[in-house]
C-alpha atoms as an extended CHARMM CRD file, in Angstrom:
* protein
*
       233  EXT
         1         1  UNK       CA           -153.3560000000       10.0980000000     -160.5460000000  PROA      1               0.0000000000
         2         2  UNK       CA           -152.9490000000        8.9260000000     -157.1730000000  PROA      2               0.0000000000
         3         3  UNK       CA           -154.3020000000        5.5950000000     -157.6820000000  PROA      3               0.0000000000
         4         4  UNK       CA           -151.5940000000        4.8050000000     -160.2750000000  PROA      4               0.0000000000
         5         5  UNK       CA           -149.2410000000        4.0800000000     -157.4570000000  PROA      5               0.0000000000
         6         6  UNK       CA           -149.3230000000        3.0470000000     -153.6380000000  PROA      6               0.0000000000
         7         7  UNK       CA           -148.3680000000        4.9400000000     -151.1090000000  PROA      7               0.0000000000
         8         8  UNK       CA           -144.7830000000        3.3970000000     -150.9140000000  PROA      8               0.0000000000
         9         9  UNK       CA           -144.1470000000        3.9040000000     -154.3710000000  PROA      9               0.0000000000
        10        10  UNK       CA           -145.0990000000        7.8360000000     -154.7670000000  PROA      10              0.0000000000
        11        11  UNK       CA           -142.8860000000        7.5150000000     -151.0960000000  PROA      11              0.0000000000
        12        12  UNK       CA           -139.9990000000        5.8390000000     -153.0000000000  PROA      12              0.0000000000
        13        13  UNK       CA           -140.8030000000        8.0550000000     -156.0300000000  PROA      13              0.0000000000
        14        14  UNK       CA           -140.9900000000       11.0410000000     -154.1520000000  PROA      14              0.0000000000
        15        15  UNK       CA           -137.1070000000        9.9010000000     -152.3260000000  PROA      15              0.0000000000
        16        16  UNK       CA           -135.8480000000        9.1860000000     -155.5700000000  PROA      16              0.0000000000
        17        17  UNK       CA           -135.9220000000       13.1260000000     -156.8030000000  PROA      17              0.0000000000
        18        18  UNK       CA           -134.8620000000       14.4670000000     -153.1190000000  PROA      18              0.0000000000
        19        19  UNK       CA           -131.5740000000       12.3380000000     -153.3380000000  PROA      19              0.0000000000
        20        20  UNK       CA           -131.0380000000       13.0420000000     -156.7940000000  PROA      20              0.0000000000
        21        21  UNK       CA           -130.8920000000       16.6480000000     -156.7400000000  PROA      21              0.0000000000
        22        22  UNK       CA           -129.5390000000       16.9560000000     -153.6460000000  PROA      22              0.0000000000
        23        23  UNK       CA           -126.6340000000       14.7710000000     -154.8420000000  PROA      23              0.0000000000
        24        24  UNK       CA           -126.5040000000       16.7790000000     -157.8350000000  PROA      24              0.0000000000
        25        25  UNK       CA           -126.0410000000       20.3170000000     -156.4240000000  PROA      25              0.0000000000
        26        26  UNK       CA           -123.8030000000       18.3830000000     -154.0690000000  PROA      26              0.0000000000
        27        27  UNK       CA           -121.8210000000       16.9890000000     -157.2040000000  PROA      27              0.0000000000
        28        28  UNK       CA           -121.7190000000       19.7730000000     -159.2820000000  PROA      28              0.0000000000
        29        29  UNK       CA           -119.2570000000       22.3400000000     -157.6910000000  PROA      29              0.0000000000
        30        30  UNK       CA           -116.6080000000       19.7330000000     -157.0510000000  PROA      30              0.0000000000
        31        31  UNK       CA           -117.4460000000       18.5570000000     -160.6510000000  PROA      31              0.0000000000
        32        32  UNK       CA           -116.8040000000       21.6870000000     -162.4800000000  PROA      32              0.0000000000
        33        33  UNK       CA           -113.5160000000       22.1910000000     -160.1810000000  PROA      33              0.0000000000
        34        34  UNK       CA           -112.0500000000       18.8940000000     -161.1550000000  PROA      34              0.0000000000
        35        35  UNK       CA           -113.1030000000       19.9300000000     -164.6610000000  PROA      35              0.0000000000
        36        36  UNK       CA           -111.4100000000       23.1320000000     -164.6610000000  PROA      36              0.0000000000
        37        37  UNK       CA           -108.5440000000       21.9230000000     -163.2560000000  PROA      37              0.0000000000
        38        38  UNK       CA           -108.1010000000       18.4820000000     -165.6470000000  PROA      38              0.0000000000
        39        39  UNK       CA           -108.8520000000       20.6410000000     -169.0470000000  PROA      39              0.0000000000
        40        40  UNK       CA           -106.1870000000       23.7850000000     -167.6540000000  PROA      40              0.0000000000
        41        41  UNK       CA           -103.8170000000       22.5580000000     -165.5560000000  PROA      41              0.0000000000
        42        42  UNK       CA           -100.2880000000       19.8100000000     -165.8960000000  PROA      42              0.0000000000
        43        43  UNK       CA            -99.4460000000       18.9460000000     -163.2170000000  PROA      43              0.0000000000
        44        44  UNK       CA            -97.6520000000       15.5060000000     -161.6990000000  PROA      44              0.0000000000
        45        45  UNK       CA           -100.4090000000       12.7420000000     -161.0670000000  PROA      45              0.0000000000
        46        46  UNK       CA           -102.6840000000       14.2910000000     -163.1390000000  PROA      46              0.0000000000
        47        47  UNK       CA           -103.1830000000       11.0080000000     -165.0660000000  PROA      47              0.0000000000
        48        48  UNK       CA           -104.0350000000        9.1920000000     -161.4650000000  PROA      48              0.0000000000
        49        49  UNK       CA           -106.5880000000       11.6210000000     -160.3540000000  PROA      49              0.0000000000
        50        50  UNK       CA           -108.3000000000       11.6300000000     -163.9590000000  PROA      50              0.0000000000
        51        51  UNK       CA           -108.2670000000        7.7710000000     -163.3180000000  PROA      51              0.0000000000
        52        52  UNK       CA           -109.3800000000        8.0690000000     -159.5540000000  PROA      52              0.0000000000
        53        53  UNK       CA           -112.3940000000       10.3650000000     -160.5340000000  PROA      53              0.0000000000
        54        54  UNK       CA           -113.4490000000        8.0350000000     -163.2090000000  PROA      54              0.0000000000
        55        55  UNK       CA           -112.7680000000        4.9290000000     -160.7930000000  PROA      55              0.0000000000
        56        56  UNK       CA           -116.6080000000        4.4660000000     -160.0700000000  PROA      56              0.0000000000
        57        57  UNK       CA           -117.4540000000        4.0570000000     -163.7710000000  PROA      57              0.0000000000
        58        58  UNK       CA           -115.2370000000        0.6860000000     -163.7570000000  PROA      58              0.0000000000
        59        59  UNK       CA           -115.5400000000       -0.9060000000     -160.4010000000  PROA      59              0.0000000000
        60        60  UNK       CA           -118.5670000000       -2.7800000000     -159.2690000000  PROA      60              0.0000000000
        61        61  UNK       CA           -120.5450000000        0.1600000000     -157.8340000000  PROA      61              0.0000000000
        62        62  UNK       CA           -120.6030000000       -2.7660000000     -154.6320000000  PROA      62              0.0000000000
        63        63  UNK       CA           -116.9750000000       -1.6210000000     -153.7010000000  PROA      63              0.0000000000
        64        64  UNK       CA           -117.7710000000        1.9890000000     -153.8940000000  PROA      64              0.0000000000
        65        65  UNK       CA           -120.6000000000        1.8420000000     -151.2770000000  PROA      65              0.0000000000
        66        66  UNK       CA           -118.1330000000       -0.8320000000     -149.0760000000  PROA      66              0.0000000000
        67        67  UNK       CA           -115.8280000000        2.2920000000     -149.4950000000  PROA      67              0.0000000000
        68        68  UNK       CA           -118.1150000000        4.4670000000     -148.1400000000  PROA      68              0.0000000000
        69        69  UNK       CA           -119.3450000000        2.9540000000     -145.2380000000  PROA      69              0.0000000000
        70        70  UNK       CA           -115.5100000000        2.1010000000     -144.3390000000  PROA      70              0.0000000000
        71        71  UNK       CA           -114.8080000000        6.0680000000     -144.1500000000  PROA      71              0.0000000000
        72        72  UNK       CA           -118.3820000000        7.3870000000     -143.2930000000  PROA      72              0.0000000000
        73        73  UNK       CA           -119.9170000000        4.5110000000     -141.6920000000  PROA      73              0.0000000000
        74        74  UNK       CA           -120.6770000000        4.9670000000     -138.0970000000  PROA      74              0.0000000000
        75        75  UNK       CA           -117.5310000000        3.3670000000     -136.3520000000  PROA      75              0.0000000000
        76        76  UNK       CA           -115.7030000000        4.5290000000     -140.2180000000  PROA      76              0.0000000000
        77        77  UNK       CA           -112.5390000000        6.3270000000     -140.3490000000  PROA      77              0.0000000000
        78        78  UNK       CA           -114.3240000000       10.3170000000     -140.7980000000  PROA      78              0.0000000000
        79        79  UNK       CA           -118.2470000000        9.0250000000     -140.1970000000  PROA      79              0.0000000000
        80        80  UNK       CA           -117.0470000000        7.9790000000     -136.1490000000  PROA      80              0.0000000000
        81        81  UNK       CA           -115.5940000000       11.3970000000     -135.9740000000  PROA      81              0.0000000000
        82        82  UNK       CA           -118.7720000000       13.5380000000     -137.1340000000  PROA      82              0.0000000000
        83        83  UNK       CA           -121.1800000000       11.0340000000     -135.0840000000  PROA      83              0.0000000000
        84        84  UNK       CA           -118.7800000000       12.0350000000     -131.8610000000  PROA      84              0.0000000000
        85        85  UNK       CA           -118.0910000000       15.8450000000     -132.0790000000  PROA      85              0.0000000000
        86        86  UNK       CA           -121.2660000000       16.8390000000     -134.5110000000  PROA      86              0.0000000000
        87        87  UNK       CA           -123.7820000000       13.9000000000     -133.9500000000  PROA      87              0.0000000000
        88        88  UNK       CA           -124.0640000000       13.5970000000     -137.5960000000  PROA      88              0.0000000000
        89        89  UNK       CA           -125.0470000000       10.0260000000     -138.9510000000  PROA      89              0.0000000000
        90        90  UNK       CA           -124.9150000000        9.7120000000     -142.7470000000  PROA      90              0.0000000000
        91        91  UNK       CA           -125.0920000000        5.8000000000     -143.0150000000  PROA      91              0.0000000000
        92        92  UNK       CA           -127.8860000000        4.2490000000     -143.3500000000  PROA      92              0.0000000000
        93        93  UNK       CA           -129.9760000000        7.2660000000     -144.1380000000  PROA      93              0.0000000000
        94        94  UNK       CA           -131.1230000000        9.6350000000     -147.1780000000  PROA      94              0.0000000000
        95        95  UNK       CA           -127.8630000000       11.9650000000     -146.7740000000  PROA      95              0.0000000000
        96        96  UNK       CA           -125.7380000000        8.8380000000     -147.3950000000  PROA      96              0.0000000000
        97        97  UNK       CA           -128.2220000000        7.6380000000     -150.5070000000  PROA      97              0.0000000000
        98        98  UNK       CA           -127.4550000000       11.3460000000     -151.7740000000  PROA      98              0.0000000000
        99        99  UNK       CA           -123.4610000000       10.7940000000     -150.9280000000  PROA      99              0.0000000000
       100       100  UNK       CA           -123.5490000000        7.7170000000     -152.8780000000  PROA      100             0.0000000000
       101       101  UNK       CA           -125.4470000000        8.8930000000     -156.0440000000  PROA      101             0.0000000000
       102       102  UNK       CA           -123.2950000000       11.7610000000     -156.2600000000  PROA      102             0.0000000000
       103       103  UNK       CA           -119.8730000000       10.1200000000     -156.0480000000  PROA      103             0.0000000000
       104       104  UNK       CA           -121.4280000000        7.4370000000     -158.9080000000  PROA      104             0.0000000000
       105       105  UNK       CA           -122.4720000000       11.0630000000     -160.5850000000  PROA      105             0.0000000000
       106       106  UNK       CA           -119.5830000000       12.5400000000     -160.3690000000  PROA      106             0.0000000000
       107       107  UNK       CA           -117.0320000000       10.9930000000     -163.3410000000  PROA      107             0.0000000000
       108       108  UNK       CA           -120.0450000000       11.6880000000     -166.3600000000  PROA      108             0.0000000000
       109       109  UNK       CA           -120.7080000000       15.4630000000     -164.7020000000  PROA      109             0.0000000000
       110       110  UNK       CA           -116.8680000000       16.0350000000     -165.0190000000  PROA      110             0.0000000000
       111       111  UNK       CA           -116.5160000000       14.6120000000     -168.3210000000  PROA      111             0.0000000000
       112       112  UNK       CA           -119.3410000000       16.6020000000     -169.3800000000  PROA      112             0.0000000000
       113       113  UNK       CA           -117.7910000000       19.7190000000     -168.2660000000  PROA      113             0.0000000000
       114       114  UNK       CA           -114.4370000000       19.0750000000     -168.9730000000  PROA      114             0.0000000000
       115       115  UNK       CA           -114.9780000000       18.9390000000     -172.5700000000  PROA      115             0.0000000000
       116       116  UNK       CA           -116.7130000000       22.2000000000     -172.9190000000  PROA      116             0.0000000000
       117       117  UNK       CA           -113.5680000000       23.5860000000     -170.9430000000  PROA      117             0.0000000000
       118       118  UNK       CA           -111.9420000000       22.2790000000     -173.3730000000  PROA      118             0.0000000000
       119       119  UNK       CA           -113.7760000000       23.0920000000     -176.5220000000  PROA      119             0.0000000000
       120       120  UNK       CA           -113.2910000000       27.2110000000     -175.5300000000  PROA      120             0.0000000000
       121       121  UNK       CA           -111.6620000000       29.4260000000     -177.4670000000  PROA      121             0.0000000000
       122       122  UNK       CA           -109.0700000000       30.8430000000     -175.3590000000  PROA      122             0.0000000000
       123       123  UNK       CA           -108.4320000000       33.5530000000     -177.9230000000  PROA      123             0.0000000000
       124       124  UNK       CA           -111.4730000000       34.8470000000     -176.4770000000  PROA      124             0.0000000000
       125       125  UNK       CA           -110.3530000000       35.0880000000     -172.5170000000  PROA      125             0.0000000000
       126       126  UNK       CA           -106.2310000000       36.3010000000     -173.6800000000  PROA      126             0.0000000000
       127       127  UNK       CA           -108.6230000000       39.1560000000     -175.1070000000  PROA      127             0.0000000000
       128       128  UNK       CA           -110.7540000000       39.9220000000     -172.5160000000  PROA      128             0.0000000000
       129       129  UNK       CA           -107.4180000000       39.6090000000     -170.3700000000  PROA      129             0.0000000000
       130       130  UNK       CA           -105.7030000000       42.1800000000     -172.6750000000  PROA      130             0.0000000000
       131       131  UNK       CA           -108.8780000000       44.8940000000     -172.4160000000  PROA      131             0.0000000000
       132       132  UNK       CA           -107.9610000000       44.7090000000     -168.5470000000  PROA      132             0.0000000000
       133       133  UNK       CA           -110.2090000000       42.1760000000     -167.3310000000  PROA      133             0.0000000000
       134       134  UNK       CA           -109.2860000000       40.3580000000     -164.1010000000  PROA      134             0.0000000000
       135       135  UNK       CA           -109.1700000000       36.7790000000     -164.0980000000  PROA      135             0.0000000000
       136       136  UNK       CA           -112.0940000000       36.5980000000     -162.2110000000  PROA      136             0.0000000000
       137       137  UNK       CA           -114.3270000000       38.2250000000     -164.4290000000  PROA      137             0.0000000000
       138       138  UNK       CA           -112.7480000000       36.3130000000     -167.4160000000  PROA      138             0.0000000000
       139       139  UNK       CA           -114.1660000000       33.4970000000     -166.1530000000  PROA      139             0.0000000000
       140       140  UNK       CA           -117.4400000000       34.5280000000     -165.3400000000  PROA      140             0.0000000000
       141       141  UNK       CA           -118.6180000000       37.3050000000     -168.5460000000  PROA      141             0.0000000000
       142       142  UNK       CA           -116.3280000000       34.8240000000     -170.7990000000  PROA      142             0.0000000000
       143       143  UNK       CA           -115.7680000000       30.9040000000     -169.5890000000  PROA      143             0.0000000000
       144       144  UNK       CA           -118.8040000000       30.8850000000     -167.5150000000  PROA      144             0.0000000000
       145       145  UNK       CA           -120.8100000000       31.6220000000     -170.6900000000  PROA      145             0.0000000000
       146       146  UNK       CA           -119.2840000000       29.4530000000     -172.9800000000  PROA      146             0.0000000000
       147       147  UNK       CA           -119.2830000000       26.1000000000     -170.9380000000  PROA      147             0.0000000000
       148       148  UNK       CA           -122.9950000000       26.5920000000     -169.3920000000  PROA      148             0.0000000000
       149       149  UNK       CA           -124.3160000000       24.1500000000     -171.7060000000  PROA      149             0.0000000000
       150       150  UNK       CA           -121.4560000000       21.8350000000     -170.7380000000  PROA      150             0.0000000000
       151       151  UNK       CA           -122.2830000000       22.2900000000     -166.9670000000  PROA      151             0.0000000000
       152       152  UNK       CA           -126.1590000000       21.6650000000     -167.6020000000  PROA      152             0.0000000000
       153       153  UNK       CA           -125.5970000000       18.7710000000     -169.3940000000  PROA      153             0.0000000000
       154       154  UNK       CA           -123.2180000000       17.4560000000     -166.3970000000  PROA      154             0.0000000000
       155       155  UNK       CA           -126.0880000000       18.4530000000     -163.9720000000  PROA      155             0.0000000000
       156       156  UNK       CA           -128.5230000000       16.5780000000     -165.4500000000  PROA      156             0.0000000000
       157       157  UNK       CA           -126.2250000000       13.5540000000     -166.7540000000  PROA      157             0.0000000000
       158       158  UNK       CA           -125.6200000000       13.6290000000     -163.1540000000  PROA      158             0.0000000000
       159       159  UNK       CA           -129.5090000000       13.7550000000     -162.1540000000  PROA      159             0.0000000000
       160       160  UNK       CA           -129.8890000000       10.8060000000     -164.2490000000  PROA      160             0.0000000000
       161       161  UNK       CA           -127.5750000000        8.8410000000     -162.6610000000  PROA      161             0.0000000000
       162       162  UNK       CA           -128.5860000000        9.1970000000     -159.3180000000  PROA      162             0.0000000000
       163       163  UNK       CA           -132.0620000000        8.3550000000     -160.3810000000  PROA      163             0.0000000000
       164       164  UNK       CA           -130.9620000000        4.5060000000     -161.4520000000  PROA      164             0.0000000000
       165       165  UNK       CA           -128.2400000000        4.1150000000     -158.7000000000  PROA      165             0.0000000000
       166       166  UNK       CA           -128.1700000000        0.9110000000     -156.9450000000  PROA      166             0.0000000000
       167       167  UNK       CA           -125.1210000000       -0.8610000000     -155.9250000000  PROA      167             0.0000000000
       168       168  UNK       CA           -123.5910000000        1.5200000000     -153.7800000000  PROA      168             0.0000000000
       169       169  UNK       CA           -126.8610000000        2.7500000000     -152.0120000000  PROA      169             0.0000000000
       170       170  UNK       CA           -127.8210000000       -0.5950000000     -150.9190000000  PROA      170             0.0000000000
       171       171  UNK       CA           -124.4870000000       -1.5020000000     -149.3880000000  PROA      171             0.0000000000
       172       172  UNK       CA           -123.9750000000        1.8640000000     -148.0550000000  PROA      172             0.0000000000
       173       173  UNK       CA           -127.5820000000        2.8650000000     -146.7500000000  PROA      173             0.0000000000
       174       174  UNK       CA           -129.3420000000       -0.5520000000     -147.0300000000  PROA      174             0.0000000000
       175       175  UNK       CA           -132.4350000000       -1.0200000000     -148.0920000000  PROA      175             0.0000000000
       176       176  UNK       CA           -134.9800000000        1.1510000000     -145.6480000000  PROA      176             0.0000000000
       177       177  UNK       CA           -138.6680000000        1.9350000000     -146.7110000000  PROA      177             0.0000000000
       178       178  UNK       CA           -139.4850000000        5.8470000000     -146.1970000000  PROA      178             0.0000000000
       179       179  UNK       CA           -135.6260000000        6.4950000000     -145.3140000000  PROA      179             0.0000000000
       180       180  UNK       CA           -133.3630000000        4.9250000000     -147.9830000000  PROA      180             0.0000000000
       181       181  UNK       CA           -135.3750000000        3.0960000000     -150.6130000000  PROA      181             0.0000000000
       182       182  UNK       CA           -135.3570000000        4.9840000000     -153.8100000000  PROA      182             0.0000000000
       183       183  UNK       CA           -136.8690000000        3.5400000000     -157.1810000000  PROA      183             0.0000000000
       184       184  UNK       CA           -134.4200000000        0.9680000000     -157.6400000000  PROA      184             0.0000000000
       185       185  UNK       CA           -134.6380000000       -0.4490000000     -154.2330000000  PROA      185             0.0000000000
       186       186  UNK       CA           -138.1570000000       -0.6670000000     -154.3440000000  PROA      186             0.0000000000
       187       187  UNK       CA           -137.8820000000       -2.3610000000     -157.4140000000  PROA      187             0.0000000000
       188       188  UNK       CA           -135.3460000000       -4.8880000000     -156.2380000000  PROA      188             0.0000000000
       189       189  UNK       CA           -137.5470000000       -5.5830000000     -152.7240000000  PROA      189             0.0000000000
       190       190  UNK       CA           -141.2360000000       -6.2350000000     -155.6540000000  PROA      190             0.0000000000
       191       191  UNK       CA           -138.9220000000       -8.4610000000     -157.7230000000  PROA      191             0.0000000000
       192       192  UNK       CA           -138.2470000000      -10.5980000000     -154.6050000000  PROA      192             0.0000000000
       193       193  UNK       CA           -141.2620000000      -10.5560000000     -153.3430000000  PROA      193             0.0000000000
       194       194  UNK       CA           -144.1680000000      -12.8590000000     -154.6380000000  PROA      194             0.0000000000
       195       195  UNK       CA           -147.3530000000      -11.0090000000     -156.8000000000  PROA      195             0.0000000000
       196       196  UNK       CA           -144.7150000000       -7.7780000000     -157.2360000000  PROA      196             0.0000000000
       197       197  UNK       CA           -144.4140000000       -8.4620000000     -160.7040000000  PROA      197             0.0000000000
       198       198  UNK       CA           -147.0640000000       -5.5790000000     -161.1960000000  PROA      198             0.0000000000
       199       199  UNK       CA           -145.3500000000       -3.0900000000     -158.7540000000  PROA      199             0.0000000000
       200       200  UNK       CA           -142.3450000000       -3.9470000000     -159.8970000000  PROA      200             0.0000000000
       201       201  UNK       CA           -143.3480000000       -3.2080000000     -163.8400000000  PROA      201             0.0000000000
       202       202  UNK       CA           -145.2070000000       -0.0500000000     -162.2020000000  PROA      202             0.0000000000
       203       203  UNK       CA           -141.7790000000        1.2500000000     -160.8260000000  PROA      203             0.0000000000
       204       204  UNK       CA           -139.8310000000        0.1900000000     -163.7150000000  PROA      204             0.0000000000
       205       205  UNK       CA           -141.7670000000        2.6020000000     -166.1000000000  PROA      205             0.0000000000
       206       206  UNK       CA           -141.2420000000        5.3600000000     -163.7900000000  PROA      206             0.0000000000
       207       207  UNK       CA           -137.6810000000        4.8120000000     -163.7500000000  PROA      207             0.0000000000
       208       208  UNK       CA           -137.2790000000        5.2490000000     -167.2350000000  PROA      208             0.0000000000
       209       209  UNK       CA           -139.9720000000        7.6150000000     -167.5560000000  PROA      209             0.0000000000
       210       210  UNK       CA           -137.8860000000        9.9840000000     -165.1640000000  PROA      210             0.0000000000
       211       211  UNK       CA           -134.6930000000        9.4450000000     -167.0100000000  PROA      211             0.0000000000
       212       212  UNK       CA           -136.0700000000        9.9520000000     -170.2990000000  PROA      212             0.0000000000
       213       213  UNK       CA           -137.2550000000       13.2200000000     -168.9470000000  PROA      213             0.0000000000
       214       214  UNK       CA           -133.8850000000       14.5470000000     -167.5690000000  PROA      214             0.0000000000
       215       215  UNK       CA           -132.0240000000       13.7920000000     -170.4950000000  PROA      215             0.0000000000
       216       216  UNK       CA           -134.3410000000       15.3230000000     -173.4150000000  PROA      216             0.0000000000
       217       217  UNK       CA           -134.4860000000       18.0910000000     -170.8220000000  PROA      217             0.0000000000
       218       218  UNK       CA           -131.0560000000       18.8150000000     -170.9520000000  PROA      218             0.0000000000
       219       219  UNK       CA           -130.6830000000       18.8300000000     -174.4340000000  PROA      219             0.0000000000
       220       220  UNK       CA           -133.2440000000       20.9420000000     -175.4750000000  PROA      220             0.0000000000
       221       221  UNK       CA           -132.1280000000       23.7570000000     -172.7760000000  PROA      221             0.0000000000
       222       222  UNK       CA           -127.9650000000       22.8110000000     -173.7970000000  PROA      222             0.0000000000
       223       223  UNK       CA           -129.5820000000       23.7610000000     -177.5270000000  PROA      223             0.0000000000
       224       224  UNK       CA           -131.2870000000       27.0840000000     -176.3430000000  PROA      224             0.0000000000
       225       225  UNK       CA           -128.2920000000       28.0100000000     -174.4230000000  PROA      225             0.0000000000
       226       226  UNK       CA           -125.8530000000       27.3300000000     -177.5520000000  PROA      226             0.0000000000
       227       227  UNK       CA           -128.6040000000       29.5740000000     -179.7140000000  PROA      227             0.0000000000
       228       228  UNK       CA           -128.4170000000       32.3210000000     -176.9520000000  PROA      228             0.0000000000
       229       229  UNK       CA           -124.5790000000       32.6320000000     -176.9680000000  PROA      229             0.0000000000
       230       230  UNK       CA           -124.7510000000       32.2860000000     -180.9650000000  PROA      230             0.0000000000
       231       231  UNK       CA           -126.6560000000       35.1560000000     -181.1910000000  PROA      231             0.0000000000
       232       232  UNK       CA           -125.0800000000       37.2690000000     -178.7570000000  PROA      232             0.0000000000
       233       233  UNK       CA           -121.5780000000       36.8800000000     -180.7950000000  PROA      233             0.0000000000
């Protein structure tokens, strides 16, 4: 098994899932807030910040890394202020790959979700809320139920994504073997390099391979989740 890949593609391999879960438990509590609040609330600008969330779908993921290294670069406007008081440096290192993937993650996780806010019966919760039930637990014996496939699905939507990101890792983080080079990276450096046709095929495989994974993954446990709550009501 080992001799299917070198050692600085299992390395890039092995980056790859680090920075995409990490950027998807990063991604997914601010996703399902932004969810929540988009499928419950009115409220004036909600049209911008539905458009501002969904921002890095349209723009050349190029400007969303530029972005980020303008406010958490290491002379950016919040990045100089961690590096003086905190000594924390997220440019040009796996942390900032993870930032990256999960602000590129974060418009399909919060579409997922949104929509299975939105597909709830809220008969149910007004009759929860008239047996007594605090809001709170409303939302976690009744909502919390009822959207968990929604939520999986965004996790692993957003798992997906942050396997293939590109365009704003390389402008945010660079291009750094062992630190910041995920699968696409690595890909990139074997198509420019001469004879890397073969690695580059190798890696491309994976890629999809991974991807492939995630997704049928989330649909078959989104299914046994649905099945579970079917045959609880």
């Amino acid at each position: 098994m080992t001799d299917l890949l070198s050692p600085a593609e299992w390395e890039a391999l092995a980056l790859s899932l680090r920075v995409a879960f990490v950027s998807m438990l990063g991604c997914l509590p601010i996703a399902l807030a932004l969810a929540f609040l988009l499928a419950r609330y009115r409220f004036p600008g909600k049209a911008l910040l539905d458009g501002f969330i969904h921002l890095p779908l349209v723009v050349p993921p190029v400007v969303v890394g530029y972005l980020l290294l303008v406010l958490l670069g290491r002379k950016g406007i919040l990045g100089a202020w961690l590096h003086d008081v905190f000594g924390i440096s997220i440019a040009f290192t796996w942390k900032g790959a993870a930032v990256a993937a999960a602000v590129m993650a974060l418009p399909l996780a919060v579409r997922a979700m949104r929509l299975a806010i939105e597909s709830v019966d809220r008969g149910l919760e007004d009759a929860a809320r008239t047996l007594g039930a605090q809001p709170l637990r409303v939302f976690a014996t009744v909502t919390m139920p009822l959207i968990s496939p929604g939520i999986l699905v965004g996790a692993l939507l957003a798992f997906a994504r942050a396997l293939g990101e590109f365009g704003a890792t390389i402008t945010f983080v660079s291009n750094i073997p062992g630190e910041t080079q995920t699968i696409p990276l690595a890909l990139y450096s074997q198509i420019q390099t001469p004879g890397g046709e073969a690695a580059a095929a190798r890696l491309a495989v994976i890629s999809i391979a991974v991807a492939l994974v995630a997704m049928i993954a989330s649909e078959y446990m989104a299914r046994r989740i649905r099945r579970s709550i079917g045959s609880a009501e």
